[in-house]
C-alpha positions as CSV (number, residue, x, y, z in Angstrom):
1,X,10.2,-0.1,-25.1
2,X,9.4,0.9,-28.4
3,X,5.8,-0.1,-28.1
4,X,5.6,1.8,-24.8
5,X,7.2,4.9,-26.5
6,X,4.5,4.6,-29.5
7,X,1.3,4.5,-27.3
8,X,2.5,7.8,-25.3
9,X,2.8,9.3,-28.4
10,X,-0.9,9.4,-29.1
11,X,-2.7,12.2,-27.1
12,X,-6.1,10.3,-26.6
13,X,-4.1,7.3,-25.1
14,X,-2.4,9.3,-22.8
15,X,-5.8,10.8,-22.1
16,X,-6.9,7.5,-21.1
17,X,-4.0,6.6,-18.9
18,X,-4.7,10.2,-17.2
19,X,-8.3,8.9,-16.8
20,X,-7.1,5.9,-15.3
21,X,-4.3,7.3,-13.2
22,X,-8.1,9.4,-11.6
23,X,-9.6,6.6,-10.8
24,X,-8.3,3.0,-11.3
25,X,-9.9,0.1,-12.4
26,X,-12.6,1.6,-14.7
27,X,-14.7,-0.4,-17.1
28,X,-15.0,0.1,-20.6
29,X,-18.6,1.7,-20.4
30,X,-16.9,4.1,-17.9
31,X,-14.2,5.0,-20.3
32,X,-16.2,5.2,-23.2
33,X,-18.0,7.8,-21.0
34,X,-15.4,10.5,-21.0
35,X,-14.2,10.4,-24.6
36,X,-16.1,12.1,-27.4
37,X,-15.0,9.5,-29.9
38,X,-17.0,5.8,-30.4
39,X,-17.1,2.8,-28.3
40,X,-14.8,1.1,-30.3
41,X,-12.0,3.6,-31.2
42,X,-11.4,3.9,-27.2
43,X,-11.8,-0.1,-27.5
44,X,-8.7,0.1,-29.9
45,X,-6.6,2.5,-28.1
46,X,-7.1,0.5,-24.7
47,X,-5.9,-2.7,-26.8
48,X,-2.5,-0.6,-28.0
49,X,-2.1,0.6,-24.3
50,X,-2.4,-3.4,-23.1
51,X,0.2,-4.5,-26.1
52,X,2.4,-2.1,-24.6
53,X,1.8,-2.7,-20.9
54,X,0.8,0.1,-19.5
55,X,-3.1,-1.5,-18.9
56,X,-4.0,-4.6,-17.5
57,X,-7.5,-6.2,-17.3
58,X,-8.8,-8.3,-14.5
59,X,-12.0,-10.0,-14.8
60,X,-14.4,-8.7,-11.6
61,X,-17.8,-11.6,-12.4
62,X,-19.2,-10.3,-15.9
63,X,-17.2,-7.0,-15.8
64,X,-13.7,-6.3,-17.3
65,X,-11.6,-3.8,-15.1
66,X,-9.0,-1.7,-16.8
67,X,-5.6,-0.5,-14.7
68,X,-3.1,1.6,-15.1
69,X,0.0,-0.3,-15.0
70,X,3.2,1.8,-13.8
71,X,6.4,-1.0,-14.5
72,X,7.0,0.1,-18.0
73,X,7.4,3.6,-17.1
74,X,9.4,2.7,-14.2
75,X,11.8,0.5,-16.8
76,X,12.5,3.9,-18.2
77,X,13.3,5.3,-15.6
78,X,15.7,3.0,-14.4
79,X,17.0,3.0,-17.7
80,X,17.3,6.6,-18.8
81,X,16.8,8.6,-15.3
82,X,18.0,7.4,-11.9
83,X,21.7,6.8,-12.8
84,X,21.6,10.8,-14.0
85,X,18.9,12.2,-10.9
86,X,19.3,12.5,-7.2
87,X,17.7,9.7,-4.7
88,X,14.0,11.8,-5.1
89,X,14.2,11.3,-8.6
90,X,12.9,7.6,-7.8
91,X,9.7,9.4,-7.0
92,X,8.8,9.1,-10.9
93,X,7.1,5.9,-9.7
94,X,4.4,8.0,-7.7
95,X,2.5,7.9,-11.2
96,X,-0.1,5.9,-10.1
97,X,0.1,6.6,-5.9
98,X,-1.7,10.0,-5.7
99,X,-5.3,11.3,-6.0
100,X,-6.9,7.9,-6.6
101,X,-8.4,4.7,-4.4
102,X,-5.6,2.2,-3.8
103,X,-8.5,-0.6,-3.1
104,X,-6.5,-2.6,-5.9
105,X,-3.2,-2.0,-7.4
106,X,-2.1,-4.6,-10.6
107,X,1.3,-4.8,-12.0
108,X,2.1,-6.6,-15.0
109,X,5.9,-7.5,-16.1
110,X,7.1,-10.2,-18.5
111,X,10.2,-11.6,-18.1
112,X,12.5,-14.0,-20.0
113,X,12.5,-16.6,-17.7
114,X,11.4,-20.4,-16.9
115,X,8.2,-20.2,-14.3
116,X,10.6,-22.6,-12.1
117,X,13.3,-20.3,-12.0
118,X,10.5,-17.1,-11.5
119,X,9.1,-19.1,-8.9
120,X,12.1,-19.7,-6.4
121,X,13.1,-16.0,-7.3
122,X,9.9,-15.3,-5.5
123,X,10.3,-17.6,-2.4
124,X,13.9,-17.8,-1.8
125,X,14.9,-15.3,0.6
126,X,18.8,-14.5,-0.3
127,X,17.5,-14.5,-4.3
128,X,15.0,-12.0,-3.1
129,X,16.8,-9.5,-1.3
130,X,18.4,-8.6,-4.4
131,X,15.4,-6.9,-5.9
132,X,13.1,-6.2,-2.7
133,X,15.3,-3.0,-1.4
134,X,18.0,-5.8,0.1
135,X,15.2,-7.3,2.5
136,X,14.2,-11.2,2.0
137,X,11.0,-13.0,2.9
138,X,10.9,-16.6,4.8
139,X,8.4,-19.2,5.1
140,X,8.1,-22.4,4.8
141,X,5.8,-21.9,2.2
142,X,2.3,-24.0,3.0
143,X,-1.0,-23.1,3.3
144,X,-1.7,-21.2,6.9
145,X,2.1,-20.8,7.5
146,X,4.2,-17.6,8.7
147,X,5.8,-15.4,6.5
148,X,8.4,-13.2,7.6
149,X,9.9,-9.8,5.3
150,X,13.0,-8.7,7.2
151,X,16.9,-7.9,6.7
152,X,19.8,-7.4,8.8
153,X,20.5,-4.0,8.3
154,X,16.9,-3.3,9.1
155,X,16.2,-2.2,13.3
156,X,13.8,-4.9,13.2
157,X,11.0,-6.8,11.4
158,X,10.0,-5.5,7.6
159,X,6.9,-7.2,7.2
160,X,4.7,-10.1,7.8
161,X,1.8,-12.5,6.8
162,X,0.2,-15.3,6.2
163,X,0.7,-17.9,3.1
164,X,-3.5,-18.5,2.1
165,X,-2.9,-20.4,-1.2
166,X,0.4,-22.1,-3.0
167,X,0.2,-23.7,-6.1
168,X,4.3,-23.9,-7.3
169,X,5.0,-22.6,-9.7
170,X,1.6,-20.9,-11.1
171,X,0.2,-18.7,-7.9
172,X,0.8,-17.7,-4.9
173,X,-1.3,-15.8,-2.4
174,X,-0.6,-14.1,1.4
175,X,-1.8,-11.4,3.5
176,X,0.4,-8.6,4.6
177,X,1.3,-6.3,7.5
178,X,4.0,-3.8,6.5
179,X,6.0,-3.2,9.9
180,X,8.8,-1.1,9.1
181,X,7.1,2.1,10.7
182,X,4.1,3.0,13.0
183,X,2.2,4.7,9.9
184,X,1.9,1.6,7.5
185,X,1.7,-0.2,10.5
186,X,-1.8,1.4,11.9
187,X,-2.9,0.6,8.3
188,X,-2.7,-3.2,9.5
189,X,-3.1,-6.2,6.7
190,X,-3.7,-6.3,2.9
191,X,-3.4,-9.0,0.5
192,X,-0.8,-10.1,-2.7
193,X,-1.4,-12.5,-5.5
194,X,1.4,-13.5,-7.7
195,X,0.4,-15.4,-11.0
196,X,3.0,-16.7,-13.2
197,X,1.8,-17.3,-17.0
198,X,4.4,-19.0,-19.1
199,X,4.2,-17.0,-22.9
200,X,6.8,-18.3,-25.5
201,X,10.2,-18.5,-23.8
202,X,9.5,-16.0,-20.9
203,X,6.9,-15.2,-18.2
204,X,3.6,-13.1,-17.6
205,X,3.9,-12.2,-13.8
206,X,0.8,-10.3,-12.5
207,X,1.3,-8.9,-9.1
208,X,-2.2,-8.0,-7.3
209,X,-1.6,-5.7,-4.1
210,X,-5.5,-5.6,-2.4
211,X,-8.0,-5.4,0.4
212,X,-6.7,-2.2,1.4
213,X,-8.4,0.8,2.5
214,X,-9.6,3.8,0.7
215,X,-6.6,6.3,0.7
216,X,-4.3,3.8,2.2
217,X,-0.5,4.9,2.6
218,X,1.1,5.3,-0.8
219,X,4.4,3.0,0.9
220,X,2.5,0.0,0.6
221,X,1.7,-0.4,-2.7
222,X,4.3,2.5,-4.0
223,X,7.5,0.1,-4.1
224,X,6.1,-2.8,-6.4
225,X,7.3,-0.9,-9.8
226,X,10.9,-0.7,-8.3
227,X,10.7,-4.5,-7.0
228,X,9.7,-6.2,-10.0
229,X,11.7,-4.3,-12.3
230,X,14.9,-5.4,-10.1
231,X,13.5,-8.8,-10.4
232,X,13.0,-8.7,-14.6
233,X,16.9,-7.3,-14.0
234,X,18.3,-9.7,-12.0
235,X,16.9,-12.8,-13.6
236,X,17.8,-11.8,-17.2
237,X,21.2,-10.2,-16.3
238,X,22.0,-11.2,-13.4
239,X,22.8,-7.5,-12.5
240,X,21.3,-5.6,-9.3
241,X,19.3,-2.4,-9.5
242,X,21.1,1.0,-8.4
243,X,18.2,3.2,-7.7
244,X,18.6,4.4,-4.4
245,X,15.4,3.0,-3.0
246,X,16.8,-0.9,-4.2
247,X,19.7,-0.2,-2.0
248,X,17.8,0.9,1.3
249,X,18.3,-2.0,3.5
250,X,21.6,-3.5,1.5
């Protein structure tokens, strides 16, 4: 956290994080664009805000897109805000949900952890209601087959989709419908990508929430800070987040 802490101290990185929090997934030309300083010191304060993990890159053909990436804040939250604040207070995590183009959300976490062990925490269903607001997630897990997001304190079915590409314990990728009310049902079926990189003794886990419409409902993509900071939690303490949105459907 001290890294995170040091970038947001500087005004022109939080500058850029304001510039990205406008309009996500912005180039460097695009950035460089808006800053009265040279192409390289923006260069250098994006590099500080990736160290720290609040911007992720994702190569789009030649270009390199830059995101604002929400989890770290969130960990502070969690760590030094929702055990004081009342249930709302989880809305710190709308950072990144308002006034932009939720065509593509990233999230970026690393976690001390095996990729085996990441991997099941992902696809088991009783592992994963711990950290997915008490709600697991079945399949069988092969290409083409059902997936199913659902709990049973929940009046009926959370979520579903499709499994389009598995590849244990490295990626996995499935479509979407969120089902657990009539408004992010209308807005029908998106896509996630989970990539595991190993790094040292933990994990690089990239979530990649996408193919949704311009101005989408915020509750689709809004939850993921919450989810895979209960996951970094739970596999590296063993100890379940308290936020009141992580105990919705426990």
């Amino acid at each position: 956290m001290d890294e995170v802490f040091k970038a947001l101290a500087d005004p022109t990185r939080r500058s850029l994080l304001d510039e990205l929090f406008r309009a996500d997934g912005q180039t460097l030309s695009q950035l460089e664009e808006r800053f009265p300083i040279t192409r390289f010191g923006v260069m250098k304060h994006l590099k500080q805000l990736e160290d720290a993990g609040l911007v992720v890159t994702q190569r789009r053909g030649r270009e390199k897109l830059h995101f604002l990436n929400v989890v770290p804040i969130r960990l502070v939250h969690d760590r030094w805000v929702s055990k004081f604040a009342e249930p709302w207070a989880a809305g710190l995590s709308e950072l990144k949900q308002r006034l932009e183009k939720p065509m593509e959300k990233v999230f970026e976490i690393y976690i001390k952890t095996t990729p085996e062990r990441l991997w099941e925490a992902i696809t088991d269903s009783e592992t994963r209601a711990k950290y997915n607001f008490g709600a697991g997630v079945t399949s069988d897990w092969t290409p083409g087959a059902r997936l199913e997001m659902g709990s049973p304190n929940a009046p009926g079915l959370l979520g579903e989709g499709e499994v389009l590409e598995i590849d244990p314990p490295r990626r996995l990728v499935h479509t979407m419908v969120a089902l657990w009310g009539d408004d992010v049902k209308a807005e029908g079926s998106s896509r996630v990508t989970w990539e595991i990189q190993p790094v040292g003794d933990s994990c690089r886990l990239t979530v990649t929430h996408d193919q949704m419409r311009e101005g989408a409902n915020d509750q689709l993509y809004g939850g993921w800070p919450m989810i895979l900071s209960g996951l970094k939690t739970w596999l590296e303490t063993g100890e379940l987040l308290t936020t009141p949105g992580s105990l919705m459907y426990t």
